[in-house]
C-alpha positions as CSV (number, residue, x, y, z in Angstrom):
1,X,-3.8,90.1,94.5
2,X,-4.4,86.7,95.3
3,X,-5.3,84.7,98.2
4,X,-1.4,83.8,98.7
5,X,1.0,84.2,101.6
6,X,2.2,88.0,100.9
7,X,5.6,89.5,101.3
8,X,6.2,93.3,101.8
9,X,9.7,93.9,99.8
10,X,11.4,97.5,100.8
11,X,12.2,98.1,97.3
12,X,14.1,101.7,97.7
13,X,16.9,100.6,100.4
14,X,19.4,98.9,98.9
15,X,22.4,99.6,97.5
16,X,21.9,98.9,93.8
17,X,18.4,101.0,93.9
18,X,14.8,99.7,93.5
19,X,15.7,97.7,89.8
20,X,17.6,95.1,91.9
21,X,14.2,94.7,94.1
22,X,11.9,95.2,91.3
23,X,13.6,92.3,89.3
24,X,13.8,89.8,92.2
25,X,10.7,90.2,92.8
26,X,9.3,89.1,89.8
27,X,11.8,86.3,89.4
28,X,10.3,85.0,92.9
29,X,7.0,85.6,91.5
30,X,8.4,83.5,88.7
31,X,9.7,80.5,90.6
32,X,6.8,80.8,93.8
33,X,3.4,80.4,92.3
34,X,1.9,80.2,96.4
35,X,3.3,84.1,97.4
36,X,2.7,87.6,96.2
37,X,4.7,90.7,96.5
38,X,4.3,93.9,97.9
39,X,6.4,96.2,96.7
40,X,6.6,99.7,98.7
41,X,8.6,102.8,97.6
42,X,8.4,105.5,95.2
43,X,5.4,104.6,93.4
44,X,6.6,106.5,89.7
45,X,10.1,105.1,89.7
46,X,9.1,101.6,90.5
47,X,6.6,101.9,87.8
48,X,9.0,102.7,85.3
49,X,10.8,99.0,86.1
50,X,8.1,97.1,85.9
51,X,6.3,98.0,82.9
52,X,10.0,97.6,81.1
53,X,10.3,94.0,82.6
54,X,9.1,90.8,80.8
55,X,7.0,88.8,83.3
56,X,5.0,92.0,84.6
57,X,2.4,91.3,82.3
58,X,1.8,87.8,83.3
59,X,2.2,88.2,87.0
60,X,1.2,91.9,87.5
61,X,-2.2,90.3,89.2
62,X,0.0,88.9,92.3
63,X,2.4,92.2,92.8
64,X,1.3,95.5,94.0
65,X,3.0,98.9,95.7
66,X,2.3,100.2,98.7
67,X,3.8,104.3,98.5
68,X,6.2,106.1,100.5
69,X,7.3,109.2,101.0
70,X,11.2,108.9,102.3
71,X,14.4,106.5,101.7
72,X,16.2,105.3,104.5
73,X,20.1,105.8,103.4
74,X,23.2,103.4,104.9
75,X,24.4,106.1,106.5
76,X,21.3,107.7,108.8
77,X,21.5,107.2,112.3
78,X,19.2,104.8,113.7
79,X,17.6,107.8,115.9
80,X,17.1,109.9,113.2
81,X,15.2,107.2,111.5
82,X,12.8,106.9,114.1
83,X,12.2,110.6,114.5
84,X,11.9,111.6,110.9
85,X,11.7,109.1,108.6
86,X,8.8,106.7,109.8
87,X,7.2,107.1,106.5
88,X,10.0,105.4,104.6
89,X,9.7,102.7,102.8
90,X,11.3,100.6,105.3
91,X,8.8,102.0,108.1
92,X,6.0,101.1,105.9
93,X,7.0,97.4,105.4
94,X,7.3,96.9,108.4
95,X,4.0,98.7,109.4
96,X,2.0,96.1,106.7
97,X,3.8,93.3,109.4
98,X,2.3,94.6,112.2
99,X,-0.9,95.0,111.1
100,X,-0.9,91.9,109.3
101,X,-1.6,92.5,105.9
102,X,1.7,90.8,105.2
103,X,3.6,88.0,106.6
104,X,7.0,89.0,106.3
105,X,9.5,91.7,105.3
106,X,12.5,91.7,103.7
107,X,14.9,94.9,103.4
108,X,18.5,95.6,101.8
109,X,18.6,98.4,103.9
110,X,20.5,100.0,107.1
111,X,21.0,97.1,109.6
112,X,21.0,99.6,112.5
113,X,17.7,101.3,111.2
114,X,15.9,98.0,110.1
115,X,16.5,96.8,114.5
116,X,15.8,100.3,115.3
117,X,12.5,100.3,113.8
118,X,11.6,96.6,114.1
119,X,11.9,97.1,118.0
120,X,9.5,100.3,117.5
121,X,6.9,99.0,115.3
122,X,6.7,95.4,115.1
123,X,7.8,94.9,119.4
124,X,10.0,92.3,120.5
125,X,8.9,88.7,122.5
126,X,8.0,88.7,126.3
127,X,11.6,88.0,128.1
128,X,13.6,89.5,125.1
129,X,15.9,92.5,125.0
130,X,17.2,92.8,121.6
131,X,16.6,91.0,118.3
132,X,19.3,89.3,117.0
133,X,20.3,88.5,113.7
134,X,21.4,84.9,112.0
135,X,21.9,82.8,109.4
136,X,23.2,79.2,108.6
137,X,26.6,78.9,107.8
138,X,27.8,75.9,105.4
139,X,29.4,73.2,107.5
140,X,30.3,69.6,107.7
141,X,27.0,69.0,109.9
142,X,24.1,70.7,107.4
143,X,24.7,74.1,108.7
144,X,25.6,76.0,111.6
145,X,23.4,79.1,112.9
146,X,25.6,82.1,114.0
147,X,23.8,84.5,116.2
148,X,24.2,87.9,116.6
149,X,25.6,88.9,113.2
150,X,25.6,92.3,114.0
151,X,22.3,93.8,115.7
152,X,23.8,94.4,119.0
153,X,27.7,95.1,118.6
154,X,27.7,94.9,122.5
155,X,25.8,92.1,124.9
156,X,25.1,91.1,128.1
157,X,25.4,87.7,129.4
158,X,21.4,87.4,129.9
159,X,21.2,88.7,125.9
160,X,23.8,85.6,125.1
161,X,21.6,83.3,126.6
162,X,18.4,84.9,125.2
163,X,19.8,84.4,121.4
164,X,20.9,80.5,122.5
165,X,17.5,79.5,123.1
166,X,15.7,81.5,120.2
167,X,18.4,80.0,118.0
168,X,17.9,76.5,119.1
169,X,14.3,77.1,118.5
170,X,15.1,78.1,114.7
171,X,17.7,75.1,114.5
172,X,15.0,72.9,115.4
173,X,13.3,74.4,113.0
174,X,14.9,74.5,109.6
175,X,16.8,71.3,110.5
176,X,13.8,69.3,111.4
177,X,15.4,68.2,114.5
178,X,13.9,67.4,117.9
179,X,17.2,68.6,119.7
180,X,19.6,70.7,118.7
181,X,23.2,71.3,120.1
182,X,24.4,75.3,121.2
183,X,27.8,76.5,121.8
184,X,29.0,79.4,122.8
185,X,31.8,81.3,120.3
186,X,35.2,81.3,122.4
187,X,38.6,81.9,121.4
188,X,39.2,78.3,122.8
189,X,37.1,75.5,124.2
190,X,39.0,74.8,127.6
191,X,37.2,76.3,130.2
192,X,39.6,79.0,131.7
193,X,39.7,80.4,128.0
194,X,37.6,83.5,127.4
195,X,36.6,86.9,128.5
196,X,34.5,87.7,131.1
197,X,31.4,88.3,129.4
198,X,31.7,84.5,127.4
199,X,32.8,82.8,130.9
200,X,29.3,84.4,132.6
201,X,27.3,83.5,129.6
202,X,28.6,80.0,130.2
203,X,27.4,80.0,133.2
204,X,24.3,81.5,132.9
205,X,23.5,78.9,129.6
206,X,24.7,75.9,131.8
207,X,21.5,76.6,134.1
208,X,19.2,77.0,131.7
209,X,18.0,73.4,131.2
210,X,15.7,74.2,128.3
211,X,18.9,75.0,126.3
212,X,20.8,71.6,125.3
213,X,24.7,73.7,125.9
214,X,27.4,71.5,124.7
215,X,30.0,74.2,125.9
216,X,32.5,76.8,124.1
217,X,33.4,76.2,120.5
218,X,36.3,78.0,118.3
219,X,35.7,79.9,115.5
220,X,36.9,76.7,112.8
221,X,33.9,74.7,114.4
222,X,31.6,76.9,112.7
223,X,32.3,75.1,109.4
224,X,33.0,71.4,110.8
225,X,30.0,71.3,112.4
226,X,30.4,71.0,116.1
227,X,27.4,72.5,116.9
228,X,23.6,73.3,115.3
229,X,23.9,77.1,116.7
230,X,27.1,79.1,117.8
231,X,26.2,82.3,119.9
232,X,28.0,85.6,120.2
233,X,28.1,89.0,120.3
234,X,27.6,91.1,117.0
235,X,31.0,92.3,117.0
236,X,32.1,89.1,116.9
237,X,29.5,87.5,114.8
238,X,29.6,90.3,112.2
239,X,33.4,90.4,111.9
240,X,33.2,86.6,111.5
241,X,30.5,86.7,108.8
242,X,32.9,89.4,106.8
243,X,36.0,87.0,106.9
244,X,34.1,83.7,106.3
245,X,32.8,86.0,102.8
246,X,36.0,87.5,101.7
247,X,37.6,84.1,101.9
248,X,35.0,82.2,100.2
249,X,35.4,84.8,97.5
250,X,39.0,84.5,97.2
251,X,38.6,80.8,97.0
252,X,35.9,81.3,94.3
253,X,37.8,83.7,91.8
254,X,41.4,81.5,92.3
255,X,39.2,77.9,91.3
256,X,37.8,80.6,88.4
257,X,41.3,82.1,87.3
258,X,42.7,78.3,87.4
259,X,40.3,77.4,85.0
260,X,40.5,80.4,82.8
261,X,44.3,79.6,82.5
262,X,44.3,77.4,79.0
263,X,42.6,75.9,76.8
264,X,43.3,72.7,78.6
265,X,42.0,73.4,81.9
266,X,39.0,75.0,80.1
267,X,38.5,71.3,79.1
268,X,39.3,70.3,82.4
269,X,36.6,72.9,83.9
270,X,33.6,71.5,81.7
271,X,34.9,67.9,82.4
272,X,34.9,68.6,86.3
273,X,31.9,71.4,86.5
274,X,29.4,68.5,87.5
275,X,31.1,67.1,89.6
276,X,32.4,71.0,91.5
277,X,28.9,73.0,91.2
278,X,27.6,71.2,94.4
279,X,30.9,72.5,96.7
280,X,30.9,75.8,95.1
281,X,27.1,76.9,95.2
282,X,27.7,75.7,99.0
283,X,30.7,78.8,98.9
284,X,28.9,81.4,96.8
285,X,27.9,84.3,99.7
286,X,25.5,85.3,97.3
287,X,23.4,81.3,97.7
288,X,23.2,82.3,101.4
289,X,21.9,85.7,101.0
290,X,19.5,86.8,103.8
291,X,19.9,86.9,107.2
292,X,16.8,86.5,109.8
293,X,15.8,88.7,112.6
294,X,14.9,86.6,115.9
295,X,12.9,88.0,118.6
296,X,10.9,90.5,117.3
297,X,7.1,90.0,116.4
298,X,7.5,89.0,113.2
299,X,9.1,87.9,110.1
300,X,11.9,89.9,109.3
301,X,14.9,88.6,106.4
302,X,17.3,91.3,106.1
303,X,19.4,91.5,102.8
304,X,23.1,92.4,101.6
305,X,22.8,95.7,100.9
306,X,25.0,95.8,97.3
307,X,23.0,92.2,96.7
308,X,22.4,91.7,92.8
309,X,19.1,90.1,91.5
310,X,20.1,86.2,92.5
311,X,21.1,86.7,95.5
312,X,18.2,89.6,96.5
313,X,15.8,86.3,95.4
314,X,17.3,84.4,97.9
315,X,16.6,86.4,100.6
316,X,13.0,87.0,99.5
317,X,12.9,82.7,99.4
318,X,14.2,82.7,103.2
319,X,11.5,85.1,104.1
320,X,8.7,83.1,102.7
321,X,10.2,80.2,104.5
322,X,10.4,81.7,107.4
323,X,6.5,82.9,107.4
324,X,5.2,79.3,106.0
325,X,6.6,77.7,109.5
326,X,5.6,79.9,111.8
327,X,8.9,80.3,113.1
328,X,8.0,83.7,115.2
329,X,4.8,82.0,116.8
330,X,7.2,78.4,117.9
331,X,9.7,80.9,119.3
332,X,6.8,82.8,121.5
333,X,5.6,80.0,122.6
334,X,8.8,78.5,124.0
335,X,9.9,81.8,125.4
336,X,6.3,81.6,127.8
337,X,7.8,78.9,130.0
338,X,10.9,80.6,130.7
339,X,11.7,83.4,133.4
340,X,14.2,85.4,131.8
341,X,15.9,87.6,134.6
């Protein structure tokens, strides 16, 4: 291995199996001449992928596996993870984290396992409860950050207010802004509108003067813009992520079956595909693959679980991103001068 950033890559949790990992890896490898990969998992079977792939050879000297003994499957229960299975593939990532032999982890696996075990092993920040998890959303503004996507399928109003400052923090971040705007997820943005929970977090966010609140948004305001980050709970979030996907799919397989029609709007598809590829990348689910975990003590991207090779590359970008700014260090050292409750 080189002197590069490194990446531990759980290469045996994801839905597809450890050839989808295996080949993204090397494709990063590829495109990423500053970052290495470790990959960790069943040492034989991962092996058998990359002697069979093409750039091993030429890039072998920046990837290496770390063993483990166990898989964690979708279906485990979070506490049996942590009892039994801490010498999983996932565990062991996350392990290289903590001890800092690598600067960030990236899994395709279970969502409730990967919090489970980032809480255990890697620790959260002083003042935080729960991690939460986000990522930007297309929209008419550069991007919107929704937070939680589905960590914590239930939150407190203190937990609401913890994920609008660490999101602000990213926003800042990955924007390259000095300010940016938070809103809180509401199924309207007069002020009597809401539930109990979303009016207290309200309140609670309106005291906090390190957190620039702009008030409740709807859930169309995630794509026009209205805000840098919208928070809410990962029942919310997560059910909002799944519709924002399937329609962006439906959109993407009509524009494809229009085109597809005739030979003429064949033509008229290569004629338009310049000008379209732009909007349509910007639709794809797969372009904005990888989702981050905020609050815990370290770098932590996780992955679609049925991701293919593109969009498993993706996430593995994000990561490296993420590292390279020292987004979990920023979001520390903000969290020192407040007093969470």
């Amino acid at each position: 291995m080189t002197g590069n950033l490194r990446i531990a890559v759980d290469a045996m949790s994801c839905d597809h199996g450890a050839q989808v990992a295996v080949n993204a890896s090397l494709s990063f490898l590829e495109r990423n001449k500053t970052s290495d990969i470790v990959l960790v998992g069943n040492q034989s079977e991962l092996e058998v992928f990359l002697f069979q792939h093409p750039l091993y050879s030429s890039l072998k000297h920046r990837l290496e596996i770390s063993p483990a003994n166990s898989v964690v499957l979708m279906d485990d229960k979070p506490s049996v993870v942590l009892r039994r299975k801490q010498d999983s593939s996932m565990a062991e990532a996350l392990k290289m984290a903590r001890d800092g032999s690598v600067s960030a982890v990236v899994s395709g696996g279970n969502t409730g396992a990967l919090m489970a075990l980032g809480r255990s092993i890697l620790g959260t920040f002083h003042g935080v409860d729960r991690p939460a998890i986000t990522k930007l959303f297309p929209s008419q503004n550069g991007g919107t950050l929704v937070l939680d996507l589905g960590a914590n399928v239930d939150s407190s109003a203190e937990q609401l207010m913890q994920f609008a400052l660490m999101g602000q923090i990213l926003a800042q971040v990955i924007k390259e802004k000095e300010q940016a705007d938070v809103a809180l997820l509401n199924v309207g943005d007069e002020n009597i509108k809401g539930n109990e929970l979303v009016r207290l977090a309200d309140s609670l966010i309106r005291e906090a003067p390190e957190i620039n609140y702009i008030g409740f948004a709807e859930g169309g305001d995630i794509f026009r813009g209205k805000a840098d980050v919208l928070v809410c709970d990962g029942f919310v979030g997560n059910i909002a992520l799944k519709s924002a996907e399937g329609a962006a799919n439906i959109i993407l397989d009509g524009v494809k079956s229009f085109f597809e029609r005739s030979w003429f709007t064949r033509l008229l598809a290569k004629l338009l595909a310049p000008h379209m590829a732009s909007a349509l990348k910007q639709l794809d689910p797969d372009t904005h693959n990888g989702a981050m975990f905020l609050g815990l003590n370290g770098v932590v991207v996780k992955s679609h679980g049925n991701a293919k090779v593109e969009a498993f590359v993706h996430a593995i970008e994000l990561a490296d991103r993420e590292a390279r700014s020292n987004l979990p260090e920023k979001i520390n050292k903000a969290l020192e001068f407040i007093a969470f409750d």
